[in-house]
ZADREN-189042 format. One record per residue (C-alpha): residue number from 1; x, y, z. Coordinates in steps of 0.1 Angstrom, whole numbers. Layout:
BEGIN
NUM	X	Y	Z
...
//
This chain:
BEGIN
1	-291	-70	454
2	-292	-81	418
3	-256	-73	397
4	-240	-83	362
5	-210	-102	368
6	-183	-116	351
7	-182	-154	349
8	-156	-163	322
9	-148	-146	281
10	-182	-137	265
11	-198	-148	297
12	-215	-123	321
13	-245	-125	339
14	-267	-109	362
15	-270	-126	396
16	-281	-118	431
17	-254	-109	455
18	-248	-95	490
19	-256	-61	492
20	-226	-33	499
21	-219	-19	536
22	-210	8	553
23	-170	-7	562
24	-152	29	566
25	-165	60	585
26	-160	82	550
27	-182	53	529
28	-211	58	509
29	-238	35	500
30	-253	51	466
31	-286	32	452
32	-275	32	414
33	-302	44	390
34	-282	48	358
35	-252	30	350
36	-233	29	317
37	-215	-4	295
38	-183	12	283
39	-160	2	252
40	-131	-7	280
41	-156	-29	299
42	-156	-49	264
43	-118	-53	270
44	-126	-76	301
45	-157	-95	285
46	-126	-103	257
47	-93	-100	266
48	-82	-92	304
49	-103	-124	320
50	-68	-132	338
51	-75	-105	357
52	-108	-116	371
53	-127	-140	390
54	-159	-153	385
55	-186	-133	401
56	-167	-99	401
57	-190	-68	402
58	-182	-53	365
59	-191	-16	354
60	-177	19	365
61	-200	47	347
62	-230	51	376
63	-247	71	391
64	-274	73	417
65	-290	86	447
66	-272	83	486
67	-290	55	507
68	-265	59	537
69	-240	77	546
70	-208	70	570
71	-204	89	603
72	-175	109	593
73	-197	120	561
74	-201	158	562
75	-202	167	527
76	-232	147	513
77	-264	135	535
78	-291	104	520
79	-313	118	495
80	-288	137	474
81	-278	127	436
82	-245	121	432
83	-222	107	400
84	-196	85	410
85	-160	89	390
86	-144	58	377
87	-115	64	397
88	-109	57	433
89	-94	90	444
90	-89	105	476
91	-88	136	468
92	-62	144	494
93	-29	126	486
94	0	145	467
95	-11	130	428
96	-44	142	433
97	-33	177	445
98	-16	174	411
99	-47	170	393
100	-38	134	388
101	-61	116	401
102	-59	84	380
103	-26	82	401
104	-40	87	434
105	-14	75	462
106	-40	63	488
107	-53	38	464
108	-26	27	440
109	-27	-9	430
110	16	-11	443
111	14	-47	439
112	6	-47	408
113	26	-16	398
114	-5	0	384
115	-23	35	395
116	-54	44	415
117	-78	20	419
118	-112	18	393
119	-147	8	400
120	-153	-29	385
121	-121	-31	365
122	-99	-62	377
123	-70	-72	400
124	-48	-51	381
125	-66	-21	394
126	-79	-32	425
127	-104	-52	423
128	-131	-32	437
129	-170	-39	432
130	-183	-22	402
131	-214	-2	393
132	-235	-25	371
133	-258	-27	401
134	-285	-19	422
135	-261	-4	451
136	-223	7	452
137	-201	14	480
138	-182	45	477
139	-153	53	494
140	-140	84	503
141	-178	100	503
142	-166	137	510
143	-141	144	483
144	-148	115	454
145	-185	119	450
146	-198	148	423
147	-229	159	435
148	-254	172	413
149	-287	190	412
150	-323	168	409
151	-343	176	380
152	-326	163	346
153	-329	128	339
154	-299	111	343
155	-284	112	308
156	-276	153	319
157	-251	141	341
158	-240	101	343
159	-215	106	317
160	-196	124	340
161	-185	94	356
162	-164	86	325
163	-175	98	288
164	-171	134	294
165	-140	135	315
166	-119	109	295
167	-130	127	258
168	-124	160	276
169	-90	146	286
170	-83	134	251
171	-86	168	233
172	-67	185	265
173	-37	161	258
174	-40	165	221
175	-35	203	219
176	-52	208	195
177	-43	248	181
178	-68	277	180
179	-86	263	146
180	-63	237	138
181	-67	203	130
182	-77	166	147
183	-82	129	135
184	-103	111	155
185	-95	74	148
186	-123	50	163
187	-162	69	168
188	-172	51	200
189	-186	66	230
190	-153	85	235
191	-144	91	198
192	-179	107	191
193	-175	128	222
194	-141	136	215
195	-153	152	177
196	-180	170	199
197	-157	179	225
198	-132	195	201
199	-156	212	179
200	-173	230	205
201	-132	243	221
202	-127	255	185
203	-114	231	160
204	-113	241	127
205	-110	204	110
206	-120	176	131
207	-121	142	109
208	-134	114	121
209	-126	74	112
210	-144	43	116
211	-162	15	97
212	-192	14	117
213	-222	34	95
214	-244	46	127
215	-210	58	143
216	-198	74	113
217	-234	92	105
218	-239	102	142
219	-209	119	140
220	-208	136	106
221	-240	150	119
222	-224	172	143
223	-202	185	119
224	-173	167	113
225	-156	152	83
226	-159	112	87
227	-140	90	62
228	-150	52	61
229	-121	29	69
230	-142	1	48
231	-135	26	17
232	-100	41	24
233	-83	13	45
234	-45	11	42
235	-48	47	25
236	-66	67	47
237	-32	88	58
238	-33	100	18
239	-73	107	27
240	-67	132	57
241	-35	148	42
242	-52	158	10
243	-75	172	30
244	-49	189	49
245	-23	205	25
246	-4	173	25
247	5	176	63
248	-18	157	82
249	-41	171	109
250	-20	188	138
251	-33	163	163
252	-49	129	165
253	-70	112	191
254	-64	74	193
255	-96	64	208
256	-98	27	198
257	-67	13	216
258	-58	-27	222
259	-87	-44	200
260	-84	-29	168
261	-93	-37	134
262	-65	-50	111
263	-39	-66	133
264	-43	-101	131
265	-13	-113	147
266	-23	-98	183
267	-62	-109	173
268	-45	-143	179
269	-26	-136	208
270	-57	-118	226
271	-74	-154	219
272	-47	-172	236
273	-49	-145	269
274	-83	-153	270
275	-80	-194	266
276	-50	-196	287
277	-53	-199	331
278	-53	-173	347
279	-18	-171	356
280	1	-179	324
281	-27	-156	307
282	-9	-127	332
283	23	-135	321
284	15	-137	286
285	4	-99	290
286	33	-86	312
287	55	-102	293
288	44	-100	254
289	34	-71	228
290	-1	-86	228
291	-16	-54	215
292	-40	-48	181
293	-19	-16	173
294	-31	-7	139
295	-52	23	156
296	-22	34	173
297	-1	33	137
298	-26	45	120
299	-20	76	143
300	17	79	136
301	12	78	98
302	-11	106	97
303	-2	132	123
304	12	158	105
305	54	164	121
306	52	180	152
307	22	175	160
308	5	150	187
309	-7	119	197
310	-36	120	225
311	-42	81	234
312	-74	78	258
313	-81	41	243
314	-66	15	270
315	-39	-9	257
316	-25	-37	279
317	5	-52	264
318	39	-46	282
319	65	-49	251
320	47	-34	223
321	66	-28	190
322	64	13	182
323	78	27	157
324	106	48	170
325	124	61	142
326	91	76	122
327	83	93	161
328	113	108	168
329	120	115	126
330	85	134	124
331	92	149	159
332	57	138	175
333	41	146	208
334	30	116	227
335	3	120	254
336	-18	92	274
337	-34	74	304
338	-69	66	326
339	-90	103	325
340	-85	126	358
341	-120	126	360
342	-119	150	394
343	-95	171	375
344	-119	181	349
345	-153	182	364
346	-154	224	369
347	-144	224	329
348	-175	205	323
349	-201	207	351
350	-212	245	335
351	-222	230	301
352	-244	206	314
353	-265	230	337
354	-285	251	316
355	-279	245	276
356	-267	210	262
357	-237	222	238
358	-224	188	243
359	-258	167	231
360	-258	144	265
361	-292	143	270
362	-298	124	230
363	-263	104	237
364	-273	66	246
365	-286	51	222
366	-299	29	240
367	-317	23	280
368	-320	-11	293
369	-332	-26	323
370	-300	-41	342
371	-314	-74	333
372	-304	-72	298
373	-270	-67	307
374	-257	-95	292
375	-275	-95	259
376	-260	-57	255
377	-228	-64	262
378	-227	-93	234
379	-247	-66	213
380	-225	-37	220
381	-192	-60	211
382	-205	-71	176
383	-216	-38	169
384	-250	-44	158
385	-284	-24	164
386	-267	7	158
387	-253	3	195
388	-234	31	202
389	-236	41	239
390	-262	22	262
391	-271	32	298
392	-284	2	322
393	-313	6	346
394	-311	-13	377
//
């Protein structure tokens, strides 16, 4: 089968490799016919090559239709459309019984001291085949897969493997009061969603920042205040608390995370991770504050006090400097971590059905035939032809 792999920084390619197999009686082979580039799979094509080996099967937003099932597969038969969740979860174990399925117990990467397992996201968290290709093996193929009706294109329903469940997750953590307030810092796929997510649950104020025009019009256009870090910069804490009584917005989603804009220092050190070897590159990130944290700051400033932080955008340093007085002195609320994606799917699965509240089916901005992987993932990371979300097509 053909599959975009990683072969080194900035480098990924689409090659032919061994097709997936049936290996445990509760597997799934799913032929993939819509598979998402996501901002954290720009985190390995920059920063967490230590992590990988060349030819690793990269992506983890697919979906796709079951080629073969395993004999102890009851729940699903060939034929039916299925979205596969970026997690590996069981389903089963006592995490996911807790609705935490980005801790699942059956998969947890113990070695490494990480949580469940992801599709096509390095050895830190498992290092399982990814979806950026024409076929995927699932595992646990009566409890991880979401089935979901024929009919819609694909754009109904792939962004359940990720998008929906991580922005959904987002405004869930940040508790965002019955008309009250949020600051959306970064308007990515996640970030737009997010503003989406928390209009439609009854924000009052939802503000959106970023630097990017397309993201900042796309998102203004669903109805929420954007502000242009290119104009505000270092003062756009005074922007959102004049428009906020002088508080700051009762919540804030930090959906940028390790690669932000303005932190030079940890711009270096993310070039030195990625020149390094692969082991003293680990070391260097379980070991350093190698984090761009100016998002993450950014948040602290303008939170109004005791309010909260909602962090969906993935950081990787171990010994980050936060700044723990101005937390504990404006008594914030600090939530984060990988999306339950299982947790949230009965939340979400009703708006996508009939109506489109959400806007799914206009969301990519671009479709691509998985041969032009690589190209959109050098496209996607500089930002450029209004590249906002793109799904691949094997």
């Amino acid at each position: 089968m053909r599959a975009l792999t990683y072969q080194g920084k900035r480098d990924v390619r689409v090659e032919t490799v061994p097709d997936p197999r049936i290996q445990e009686p509760t597997d799934i082979i799913v032929r993939i016919t819509s598979t998402g580039i996501c901002g954290s799979d720009l985190h390995l094509y920059e920063v967490l090559g230590p992590y990988l080996d060349p030819g690793d099967i990269l992506g983890h937003e697919p979906m796709g239709v079951v080629e073969e099932i395993g004999p102890e597969v009851t729940a699903l038969a060939a034929g039916d459309r299925v979205v596969i969740p970026f997690n590996v979860s069981c389903g089963y174990c006592h995490m996911c019984g807790q609705g935490l399925h980005s801790q699942c117990e059956t998969t947890q990467v113990r070695e490494r001291g990480t949580g469940a397992s992801l599709f096509g996201y390095t050895k830190l968290y498992g290092q399982v085949p990814g979806g950026q290709a024409e076929y995927l093996r699932v595992p646990f193929g009566n409890t991880l897969p979401i089935k979901v009706p024929h009919g819609p294109s694909d754009d109904r329903f792939v962004y359940l493997s990720d998008v929906l469940p991580t922005a959904w997750q987002a405004v869930e953590y940040a508790d965002i009061p019955p008309g009250g307030s949020v600051t959306v810092l970064g308007l990515g796929p996640i970030g737009a969603m997010a503003a989406r997510i928390a209009l439609h649950r009854g924000a009052g104020l939802v503000i959106g920042v970023d630097l990017v025009p397309e993201r900042l019009d796309r998102v203004s256009g669903y109805g929420a205040t954007c502000l242009d870090l290119r104009r505000y910069g270092k003062n756009v804490g005074d922007a959102v608390r004049d428009l906020t009584d002088g508080r700051g917005t009762d919540a804030v989603i930090d959906a940028v995370g390790m690669e932000a804009h303005g932190s030079p220092v940890a711009k270096a050190a993310h070039t030195a991770v990625g020149l390094l070897p692969d082991a003293a590159g680990q070391r260097l990130m379980e070991t350093a504050g190698i984090d761009r944290l100016a998002a993450l700051h950014t948040a602290v400033d303008l939170v109004r006090r005791g309010g909260t932080i909602s962090v969906s955008g993935v950081y990787g340093g171990s010994a980050d400097p936060m700044p723990m007085l101005t937390l504990f002195d404006k008594q914030i609320q600090l939530r984060m971590g990988q999306a339950n994606v299982k947790r949230w799917v009965d939340d979400l699965l009703p708006l996508l059905v009939d109506d489109d509240p959400l806007g799914v089916d206009r969301f990519a901005t671009h479709h691509l035939p998985l041969e032009e992987g690589p190209k959109a993932y050098e496209t996607f990371q500089k930002k450029a032809d209004g590249m906002i979300k793109t799904l691949l097509i094997p």
